[in-house]
C-alpha positions in Angstrom: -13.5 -10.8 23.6 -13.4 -7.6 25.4 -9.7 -6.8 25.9 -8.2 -8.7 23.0 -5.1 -6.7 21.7 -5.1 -5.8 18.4 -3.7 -8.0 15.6 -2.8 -7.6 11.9 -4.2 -9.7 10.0 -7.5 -10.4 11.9 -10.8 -12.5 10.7 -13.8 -10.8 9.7 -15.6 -7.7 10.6 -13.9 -6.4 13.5 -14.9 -3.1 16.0 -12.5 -1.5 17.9 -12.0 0.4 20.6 -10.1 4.2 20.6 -7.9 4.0 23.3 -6.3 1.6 24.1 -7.3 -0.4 20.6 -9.0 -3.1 21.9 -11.4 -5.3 19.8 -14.8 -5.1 21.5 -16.9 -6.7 19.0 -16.4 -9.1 16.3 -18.8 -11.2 13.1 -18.0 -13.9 11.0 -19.5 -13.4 7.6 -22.4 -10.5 6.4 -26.3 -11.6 7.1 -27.9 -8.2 6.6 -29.5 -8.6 10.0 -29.7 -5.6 12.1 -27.1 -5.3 14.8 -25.8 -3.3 17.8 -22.8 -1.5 17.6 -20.7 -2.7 20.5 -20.6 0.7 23.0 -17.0 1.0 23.5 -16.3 1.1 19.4 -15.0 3.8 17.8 -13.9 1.9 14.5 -14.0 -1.3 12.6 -12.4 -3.1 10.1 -13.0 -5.5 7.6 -10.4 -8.1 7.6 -12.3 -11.1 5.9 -16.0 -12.9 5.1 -17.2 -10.9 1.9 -18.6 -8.1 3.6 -19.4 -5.0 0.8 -21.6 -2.7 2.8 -21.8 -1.8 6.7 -24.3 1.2 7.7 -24.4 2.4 10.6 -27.1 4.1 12.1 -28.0 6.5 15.2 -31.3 4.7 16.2 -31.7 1.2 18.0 -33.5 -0.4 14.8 -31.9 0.7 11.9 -34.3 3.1 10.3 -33.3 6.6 9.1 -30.2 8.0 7.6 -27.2 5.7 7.7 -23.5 6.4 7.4 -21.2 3.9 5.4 -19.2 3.3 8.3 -16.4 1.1 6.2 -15.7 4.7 5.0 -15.9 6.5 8.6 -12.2 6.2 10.2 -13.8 7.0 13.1 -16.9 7.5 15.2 -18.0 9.2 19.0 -18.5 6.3 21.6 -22.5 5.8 20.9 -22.8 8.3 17.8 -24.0 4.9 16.4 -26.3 2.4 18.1 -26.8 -0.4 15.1 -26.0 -1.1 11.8 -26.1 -3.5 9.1 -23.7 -5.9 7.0 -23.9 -7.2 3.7 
């Protein structure tokens, strides 16, 4: 998946890389589980699968604080380490 270009329209929730865009991460549908954030994103999108919600957090297990990252247009490499989708 690493390396995949860009494409408009895409399917699901979808990380991306800064420069070049690159997709580095991809999920299907929202399962609320906790997950990493692929290192090389910067950004995501939300082409398909119902998501609503996607907080990210800075620690490996998501506890703390947690930024809507649907609503973040962009992010360091590694300001967030996991995050959540429903």
């Amino acid at each position: 998946m690493a390396g995949e270009p860009f494409q408009s329209p895409d399917v699901g929730l979808v990380f991306y890389s800064a420069y070049p865009t690159e997709v580095v991460g991809r999920q299907a549908t929202p399962d609320g589980l906790c997950h990493r954030v692929p290192a090389d994103a910067r950004w995501l999108l939300t082409w398909s699968g119902g998501f609503g919600s996607v907080p990210g957090y800075r620690t490996a297990d998501c506890s703390g604080p947690a930024a809507e990252l649907n609503n973040v247009h962009s992010w360091s490499t590694g300001f967030y380490l996991t995050y959540r989708a429903s």
